[in-house]
N, C-alpha and C positions, 0 to 999 in steps of 0.2 A: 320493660322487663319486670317481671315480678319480685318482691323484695320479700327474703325471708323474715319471718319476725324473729324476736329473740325465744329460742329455745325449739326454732323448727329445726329438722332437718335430722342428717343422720349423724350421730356420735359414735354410732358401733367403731370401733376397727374396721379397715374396709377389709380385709379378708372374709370376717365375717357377717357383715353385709352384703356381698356379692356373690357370696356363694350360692351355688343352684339350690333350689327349694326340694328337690329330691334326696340330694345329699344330705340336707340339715335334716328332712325327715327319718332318714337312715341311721344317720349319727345319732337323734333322739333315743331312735329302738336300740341300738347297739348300747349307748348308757345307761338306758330303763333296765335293759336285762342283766349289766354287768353289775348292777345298784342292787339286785337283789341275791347276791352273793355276797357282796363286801359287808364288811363289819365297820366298826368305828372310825378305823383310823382311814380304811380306804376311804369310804364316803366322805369325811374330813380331807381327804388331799384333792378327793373331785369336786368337790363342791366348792371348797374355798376360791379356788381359781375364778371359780362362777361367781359366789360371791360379790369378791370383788371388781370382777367387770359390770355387774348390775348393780354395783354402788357410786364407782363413779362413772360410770358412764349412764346415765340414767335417761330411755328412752324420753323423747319429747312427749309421746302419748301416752305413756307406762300407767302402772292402776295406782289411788290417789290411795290415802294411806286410809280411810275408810273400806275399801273395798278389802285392804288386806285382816282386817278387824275378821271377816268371815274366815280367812284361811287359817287365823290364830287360834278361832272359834275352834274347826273342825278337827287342828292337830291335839289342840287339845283334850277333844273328847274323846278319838281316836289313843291319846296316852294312856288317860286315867280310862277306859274300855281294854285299854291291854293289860294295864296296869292291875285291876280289879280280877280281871277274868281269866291270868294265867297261872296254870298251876304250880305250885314252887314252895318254898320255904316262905311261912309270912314274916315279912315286915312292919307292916301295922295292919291290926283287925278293926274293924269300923264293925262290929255286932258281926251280923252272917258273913260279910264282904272282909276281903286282906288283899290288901298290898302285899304281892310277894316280891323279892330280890330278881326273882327272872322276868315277871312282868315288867319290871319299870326299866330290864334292859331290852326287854323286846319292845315295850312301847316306844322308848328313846331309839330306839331304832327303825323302826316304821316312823315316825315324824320325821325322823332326820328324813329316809329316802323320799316321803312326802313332797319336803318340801324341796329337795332337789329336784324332783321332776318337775315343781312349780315354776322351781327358776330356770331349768332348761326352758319351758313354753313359756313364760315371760320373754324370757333371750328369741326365742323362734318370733314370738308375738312381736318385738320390735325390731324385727331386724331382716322382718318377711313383710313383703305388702300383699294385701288381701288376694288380689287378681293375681298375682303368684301363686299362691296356696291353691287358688281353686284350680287354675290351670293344671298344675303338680297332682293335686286330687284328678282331677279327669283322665288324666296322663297313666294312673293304675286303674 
């Protein structure tokens, strides 16, 4: 018999690692679209649930903490790009450019849903195997 090593295997919750791969892809698009409605507080009570199950439950294969250096990269330049380029009352001018009060709520808002759609496919990515997904994809 094969022996697992330390840190194989699955640690989801088994609900949701056995659930059908068409489901979790439905449930994605049902959260992607309700994410673009919600304001602060909503996306703060969906997301933290997630959160905290991709903190301690942390897949065996999950992306190493370099690879997430890119994702901090691009909410970033996505903030300060909302932040600069919305119109609104300024907060700080930098010569031509301002930070305005509505940019940096709407940047902080686009990051937040950002990165909840990161952690939903994180969560999908470990808790789906590849020959699942593709089957599920053929399947539409």
């Amino acid at each position: 018999m094969a022996q697992l090593k330390r840190g194989q295997g699955q640690r989801f919750p088994q609900p949701l690692a056995h659930m059908d791969v068409r489901l979790k892809l439905g449930l994605m698009f049902g959260v992607s679209l309700v994410c673009l409605e919600l304001g602060f507080s909503g996306l703060a009570l969906l997301g933290l649930p997630l959160a905290l199950l991709l903190a301690f439950h942390r897949p065996a294969s999950g992306p190493d903490l370099k690879d997430l250096r890119w994702i901090v990269l691009m909410l970033a330049l996505v903030f300060s790009a909302r932040t600069l380029f919305t119109d609104g009352v300024p907060w700080i001018a930098f010569g031509p450019l301002a930070a305005t009060r509505e940019g940096l709520r709407e940047g902080a808002l686009t990051c937040l849903r950002l990165a909840l759609m990161f952690m939903l496919g994180a969560a999908f990515i470990a808790t789906t195997r590849s020959a699942k997904s593709r089957r599920a994809s053929n399947g539409f």
